[in-house]
C-alpha positions in Angstrom: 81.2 52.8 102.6 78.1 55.3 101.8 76.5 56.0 98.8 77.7 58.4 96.5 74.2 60.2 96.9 74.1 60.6 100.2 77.7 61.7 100.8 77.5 64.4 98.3 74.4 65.7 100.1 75.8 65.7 103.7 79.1 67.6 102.0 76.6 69.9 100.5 74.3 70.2 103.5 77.8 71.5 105.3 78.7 73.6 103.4 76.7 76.2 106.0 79.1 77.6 108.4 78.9 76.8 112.0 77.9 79.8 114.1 76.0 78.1 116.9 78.1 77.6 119.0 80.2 80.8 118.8 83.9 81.1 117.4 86.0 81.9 120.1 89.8 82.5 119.0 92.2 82.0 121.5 95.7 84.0 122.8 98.7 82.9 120.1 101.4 80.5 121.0 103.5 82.1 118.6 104.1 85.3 117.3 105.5 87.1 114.2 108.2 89.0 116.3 110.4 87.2 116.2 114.2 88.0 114.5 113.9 88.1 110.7 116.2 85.5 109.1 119.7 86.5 108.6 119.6 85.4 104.7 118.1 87.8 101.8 114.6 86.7 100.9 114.6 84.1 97.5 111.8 82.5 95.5 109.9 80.6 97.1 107.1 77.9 96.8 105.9 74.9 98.8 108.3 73.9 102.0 108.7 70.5 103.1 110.1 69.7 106.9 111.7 66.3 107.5 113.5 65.0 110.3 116.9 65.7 108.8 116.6 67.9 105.9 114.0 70.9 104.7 113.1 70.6 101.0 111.7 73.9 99.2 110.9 74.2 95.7 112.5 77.3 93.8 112.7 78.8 90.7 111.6 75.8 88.8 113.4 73.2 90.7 113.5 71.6 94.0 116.1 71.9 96.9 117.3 70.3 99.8 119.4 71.6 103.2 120.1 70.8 106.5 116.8 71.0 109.4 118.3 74.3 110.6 118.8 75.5 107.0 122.3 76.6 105.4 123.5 76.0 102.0 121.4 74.6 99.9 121.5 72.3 97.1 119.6 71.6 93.7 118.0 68.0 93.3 116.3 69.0 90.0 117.5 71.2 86.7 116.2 71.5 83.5 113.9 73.1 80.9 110.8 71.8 83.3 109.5 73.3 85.8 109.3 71.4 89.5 107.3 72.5 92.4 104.9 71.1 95.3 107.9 68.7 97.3 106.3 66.2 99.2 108.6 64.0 101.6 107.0 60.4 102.3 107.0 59.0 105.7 110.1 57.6 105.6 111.7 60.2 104.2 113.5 58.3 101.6 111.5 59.6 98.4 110.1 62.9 97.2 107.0 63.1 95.5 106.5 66.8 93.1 104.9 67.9 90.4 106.5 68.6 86.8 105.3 70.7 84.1 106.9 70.8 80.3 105.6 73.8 78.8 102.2 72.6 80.2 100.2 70.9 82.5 101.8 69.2 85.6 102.1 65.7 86.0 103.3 63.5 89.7 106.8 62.4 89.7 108.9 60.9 92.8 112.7 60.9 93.0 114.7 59.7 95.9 116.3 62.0 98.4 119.8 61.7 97.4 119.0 62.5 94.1 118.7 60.8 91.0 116.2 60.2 88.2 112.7 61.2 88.2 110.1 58.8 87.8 106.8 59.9 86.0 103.8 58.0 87.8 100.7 60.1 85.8 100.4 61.3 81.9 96.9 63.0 82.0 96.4 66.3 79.6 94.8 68.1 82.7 96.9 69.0 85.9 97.6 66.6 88.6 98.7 68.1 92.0 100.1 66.5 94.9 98.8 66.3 97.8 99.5 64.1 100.5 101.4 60.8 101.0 99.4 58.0 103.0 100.5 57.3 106.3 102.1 54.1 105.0 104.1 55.2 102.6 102.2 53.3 100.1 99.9 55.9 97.9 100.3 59.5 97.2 97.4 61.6 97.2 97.1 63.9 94.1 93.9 66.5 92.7 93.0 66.9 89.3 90.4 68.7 87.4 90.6 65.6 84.6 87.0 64.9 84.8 86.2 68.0 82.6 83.5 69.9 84.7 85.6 72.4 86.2 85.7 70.8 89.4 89.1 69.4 91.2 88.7 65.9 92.9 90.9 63.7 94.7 92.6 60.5 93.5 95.3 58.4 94.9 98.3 56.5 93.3 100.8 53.7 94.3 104.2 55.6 94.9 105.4 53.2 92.6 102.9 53.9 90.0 100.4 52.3 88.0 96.4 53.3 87.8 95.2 55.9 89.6 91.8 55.8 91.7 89.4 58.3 92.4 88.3 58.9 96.5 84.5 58.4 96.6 83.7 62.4 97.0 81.9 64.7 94.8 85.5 67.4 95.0 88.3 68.3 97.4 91.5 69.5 96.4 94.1 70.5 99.1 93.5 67.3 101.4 95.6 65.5 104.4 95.0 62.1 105.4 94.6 61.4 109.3 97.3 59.1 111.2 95.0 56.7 110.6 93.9 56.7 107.1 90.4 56.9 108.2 89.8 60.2 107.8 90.4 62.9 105.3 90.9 66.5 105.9 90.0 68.7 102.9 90.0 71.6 100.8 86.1 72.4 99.6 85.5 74.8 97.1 87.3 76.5 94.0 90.8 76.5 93.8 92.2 79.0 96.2 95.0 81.8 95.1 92.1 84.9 94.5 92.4 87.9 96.0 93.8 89.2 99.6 90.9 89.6 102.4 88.3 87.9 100.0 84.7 87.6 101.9 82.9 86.0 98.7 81.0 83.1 98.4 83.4 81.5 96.8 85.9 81.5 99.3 87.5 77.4 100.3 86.4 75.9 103.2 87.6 73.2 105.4 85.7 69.9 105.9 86.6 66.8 107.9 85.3 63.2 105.9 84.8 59.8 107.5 86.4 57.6 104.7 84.1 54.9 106.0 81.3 55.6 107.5 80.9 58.9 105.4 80.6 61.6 107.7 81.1 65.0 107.6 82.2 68.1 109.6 82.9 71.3 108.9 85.5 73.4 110.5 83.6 76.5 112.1 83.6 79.3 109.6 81.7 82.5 108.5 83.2 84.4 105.7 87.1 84.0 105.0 89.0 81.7 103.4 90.4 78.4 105.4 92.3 76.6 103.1 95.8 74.0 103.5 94.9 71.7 106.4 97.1 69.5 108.2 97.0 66.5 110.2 99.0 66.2 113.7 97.9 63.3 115.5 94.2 64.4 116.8 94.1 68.1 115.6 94.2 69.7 112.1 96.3 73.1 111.3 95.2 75.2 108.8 96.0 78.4 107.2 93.2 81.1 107.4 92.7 85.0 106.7 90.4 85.6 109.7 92.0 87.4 111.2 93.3 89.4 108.1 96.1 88.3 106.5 96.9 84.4 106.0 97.9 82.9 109.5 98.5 79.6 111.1 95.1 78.4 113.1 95.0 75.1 115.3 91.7 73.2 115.4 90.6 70.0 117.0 87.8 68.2 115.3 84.3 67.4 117.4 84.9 71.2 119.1 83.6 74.6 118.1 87.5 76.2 119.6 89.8 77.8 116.6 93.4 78.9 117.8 95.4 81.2 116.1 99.1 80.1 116.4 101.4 83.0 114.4 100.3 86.4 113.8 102.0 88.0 111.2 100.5 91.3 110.5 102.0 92.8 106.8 102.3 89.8 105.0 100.7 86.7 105.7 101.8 82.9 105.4 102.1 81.8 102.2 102.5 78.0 102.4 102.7 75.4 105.4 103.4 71.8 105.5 103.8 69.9 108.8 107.0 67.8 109.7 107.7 65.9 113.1 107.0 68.0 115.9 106.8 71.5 114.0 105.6 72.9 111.0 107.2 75.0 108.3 105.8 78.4 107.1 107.0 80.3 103.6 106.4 83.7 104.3 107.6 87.0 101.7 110.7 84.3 100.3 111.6 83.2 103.9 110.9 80.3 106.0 110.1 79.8 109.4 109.6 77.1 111.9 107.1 76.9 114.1 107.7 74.3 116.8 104.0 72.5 118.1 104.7 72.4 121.6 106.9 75.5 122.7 104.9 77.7 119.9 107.9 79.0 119.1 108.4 80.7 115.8 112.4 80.6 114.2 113.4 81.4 111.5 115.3 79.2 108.4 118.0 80.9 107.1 118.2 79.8 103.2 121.5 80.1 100.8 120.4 79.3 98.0 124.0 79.4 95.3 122.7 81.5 92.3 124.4 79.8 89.8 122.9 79.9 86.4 120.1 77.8 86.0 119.9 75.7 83.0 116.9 75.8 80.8 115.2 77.5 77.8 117.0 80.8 76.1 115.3 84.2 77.2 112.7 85.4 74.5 110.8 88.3 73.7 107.5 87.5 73.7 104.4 89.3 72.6 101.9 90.8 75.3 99.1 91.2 72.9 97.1 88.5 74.0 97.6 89.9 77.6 95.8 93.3 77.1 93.0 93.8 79.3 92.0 97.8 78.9 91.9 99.8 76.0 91.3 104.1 76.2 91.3 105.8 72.8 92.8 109.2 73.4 90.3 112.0 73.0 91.9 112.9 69.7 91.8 109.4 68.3 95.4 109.4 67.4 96.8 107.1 70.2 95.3 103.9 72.1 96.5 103.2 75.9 96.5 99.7 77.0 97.4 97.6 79.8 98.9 94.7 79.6 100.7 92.1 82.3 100.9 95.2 84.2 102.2 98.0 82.5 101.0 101.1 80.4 101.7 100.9 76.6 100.3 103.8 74.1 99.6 102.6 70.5 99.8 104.9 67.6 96.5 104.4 65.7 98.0 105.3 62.5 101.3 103.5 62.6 100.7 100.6 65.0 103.7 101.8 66.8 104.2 101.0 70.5 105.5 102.5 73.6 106.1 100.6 76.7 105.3 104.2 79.1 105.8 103.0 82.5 107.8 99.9 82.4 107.6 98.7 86.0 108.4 94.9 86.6 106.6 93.8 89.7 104.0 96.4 89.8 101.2 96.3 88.6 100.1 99.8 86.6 96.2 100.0 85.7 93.4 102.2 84.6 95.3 104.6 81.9 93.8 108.2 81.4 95.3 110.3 79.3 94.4 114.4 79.6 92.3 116.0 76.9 95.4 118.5 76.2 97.7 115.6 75.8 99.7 116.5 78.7 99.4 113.9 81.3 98.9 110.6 82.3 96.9 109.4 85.1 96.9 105.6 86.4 96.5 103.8 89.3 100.0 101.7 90.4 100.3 99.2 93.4 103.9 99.9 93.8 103.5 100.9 97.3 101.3 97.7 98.6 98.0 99.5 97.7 96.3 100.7 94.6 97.1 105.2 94.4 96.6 107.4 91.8 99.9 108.6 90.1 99.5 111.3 87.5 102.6 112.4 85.2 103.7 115.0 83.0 104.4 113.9 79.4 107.1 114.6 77.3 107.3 115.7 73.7 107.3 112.2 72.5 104.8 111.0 74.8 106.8 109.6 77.5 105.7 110.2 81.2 108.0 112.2 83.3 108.9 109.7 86.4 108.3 109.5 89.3 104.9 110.2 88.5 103.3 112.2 91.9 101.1 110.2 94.0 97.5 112.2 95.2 95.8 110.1 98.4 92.5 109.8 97.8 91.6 108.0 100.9 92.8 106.6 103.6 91.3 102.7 103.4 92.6 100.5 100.9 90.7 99.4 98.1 89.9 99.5 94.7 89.0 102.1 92.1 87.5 103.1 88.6 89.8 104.6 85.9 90.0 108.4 85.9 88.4 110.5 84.1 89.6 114.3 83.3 87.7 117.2 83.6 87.1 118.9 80.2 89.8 121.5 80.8 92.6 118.9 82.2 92.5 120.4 85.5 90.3 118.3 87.6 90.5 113.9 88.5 87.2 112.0 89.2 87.3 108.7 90.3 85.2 106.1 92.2 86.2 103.3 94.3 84.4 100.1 95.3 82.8 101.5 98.3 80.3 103.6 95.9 82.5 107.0 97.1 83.2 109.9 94.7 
């Protein structure tokens, strides 16, 4: 095995991306055209293919149906919440993680069901990642060590002490056939924003468990992140091309492949299974076969009975507030907060909830100096655009607000500010444009 030193310094050293020799991206093997699934979209998280069965997790718990999907039923329930479904080998047990109002621990439970069994306790988060080939460990990452950074550790699937893989951080990760190599996740934690080009953005590397050596997948300046061993080749998911796709890459060459091309919305998880690899994209899944390249989709029916759990509450968004704007007369204060518009009464503390829009995501209040309009910028079209409203006698917004393009590309901008006589908008965006 290597010294530490030196394998922290060749992971380091590689962090450079690889542009001698060229990227070339080859012609796709599958495409996003095919027929939507018949089945109306549900919550989903992390897929899991088998042989015989397709595990998904869900709304807080984890479910099982047949390869070809259909009716599906719940192997978890409760007041915790269950996600990441990983199916060993054999497919006979089902390693997840579980979180009780808190961090997540690993837990396994057979496929037929049955009772959990905890295999970690650690205050920080533990997150599955991959079994070994034989069945024996189960690959987790965890952030335990306290400097911000994830690293991998493995765990006998039928518990007992952890150990941590001699590398200075990874977190996504997939063991080769093998067990001699390790693909990996390098870099922070990935789930920022769409199209990031950063330099923080996850990269791919390929580790040599034994001898220590290290390659990178060719890269420039998008985010590769979720690899998967097949045999000889690793599949990833990527925004190179845009949004998140399938890519195909074969370790020791400079050749990336894009596989499925979806254009709108990209691929949200994969995991691979024998001879195909499932794909979560906008709450459906889809199956994308690794020698035909053909892409079919899962139809899902998942029975909406109630789930059991913890009462609904009302619970405070103070301590989600992230703008404040006094109004220009000092009476009122407009905040955001988990995405909608509320206006304070400075005198009585009173609130109003003005735009109350679940699953958008309403930002940068301005309120007209004559205190009769509101202008904010909403995503409820896919894209930031500014709204502006008409406000009623007791301060209310008149909806639909009306929508004024600005410009055609999408992309970020500054809150509005009115023109002294409440006529006039200025805003900027991120591309330093007035």
């Amino acid at each position: 095995m290597m010294s530490r030193p030196r394998l922290i310094a060749l992971l380091l050293a590689s962090v450079v991306p690889l542009l001698d020799p060229p990227l070339h991206l080859l012609s796709s093997v599958a495409r996003a055209g095919a027929a939507d699934p018949a089945s109306p979209p549900i919550p989903l998280g992390r897929a899991e293919l088998g042989r015989d069965a397709v595990l998904f997790s869900s709304s807080g718990d984890i479910w099982i149906t047949g390869p070809g999907g259909g009716v599906a039923r719940r192997l978890t329930s409760g007041p915790a919440w269950d996600d990441l479904p990983l199916l060993s080998p054999d497919e006979t047990t089902i390693a997840f993680a579980r979180s009780f109002d808190g961090e997540k621990d690993l837990y396994t439970l057979p496929i037929q069901g049955g009772e959990p069994t905890r295999l970690t306790w650690h205050p920080k988060g533990d997150f599955p990642r991959d079994w070994s080939p034989d069945g024996r460990e189960i690959l987790f990452s965890s952030s335990r060590t306290g400097d911000g950074l994830d690293r991998l550790y493995a765990i006998a699937a039928t518990g007992g002490t952890e150990r941590a893989l001699d590398l200075p951080s990874g977190s996504q990760a997939s063991w080769s056939p093998d067990g001699r190599r390790l693909a990996l996740t390098l870099g922070p934690k990935f789930g920022g924003w769409l199209r990031y080009r950063g330099g923080n953005v996850p990269r791919i590397q390929v580790v040599d468990l034994e001898t220590g050596r290290v390659e990178s997948l060719p890269a420039q300046t998008y985010a590769d992140w979720q690899p998967m061993w097949i045999g000889d080749d690793i599949w990833f998911l990527s925004e190179r091309d845009g949004v998140a796709n399938l890519f195909h890459w074969r370790p020791g060459t400079s050749t990336v492949e894009a596989v499925t091309h979806f254009e709108k919305f990209g691929v949200e998880s994969a995991s691979a299974g024998p001879g195909a690899i499932v794909l979560v994209v906008q709450g459906r899944l889809w199956r994308c076969d690794l020698d035909s390249g053909a892409l079919v989709a899962i139809d899902v029916n998942r029975p909406e009975e109630e789930r059991p759990g913890p009462a609904t509450a009302i619970e405070s968004v103070a301590d989600f507030a992230d703008e404040y704007l006094i109004t220009p007369d000092g009476r009122q204060l407009l905040v955001t907060a988990r995405g909608d518009l509320f206006s304070v009464d400075c005198r009585t503390g009173r609130a109003m909830n003005l735009t109350d829009s679940p699953g958008v995501a309403d930002r940068r209040p301005a309120m007209s100096p004559d205190k009769s309009s509101l202008a904010w910028f909403s995503d409820d079209s896919g894209e930031y655009r500014l709204q502006v409203a008409r406000l009623s006698a007791d301060g209310l917004p008149h909806l639909p607000a009306t929508v004024i393009t600005i410009g055609e590309s999408p992309t970020f901008y500054s809150a509005p500010t009115w023109s002294p006589d409440s006529r006039h908008l200025v805003v900027s965006d991120v591309r330093r444009r007035l």
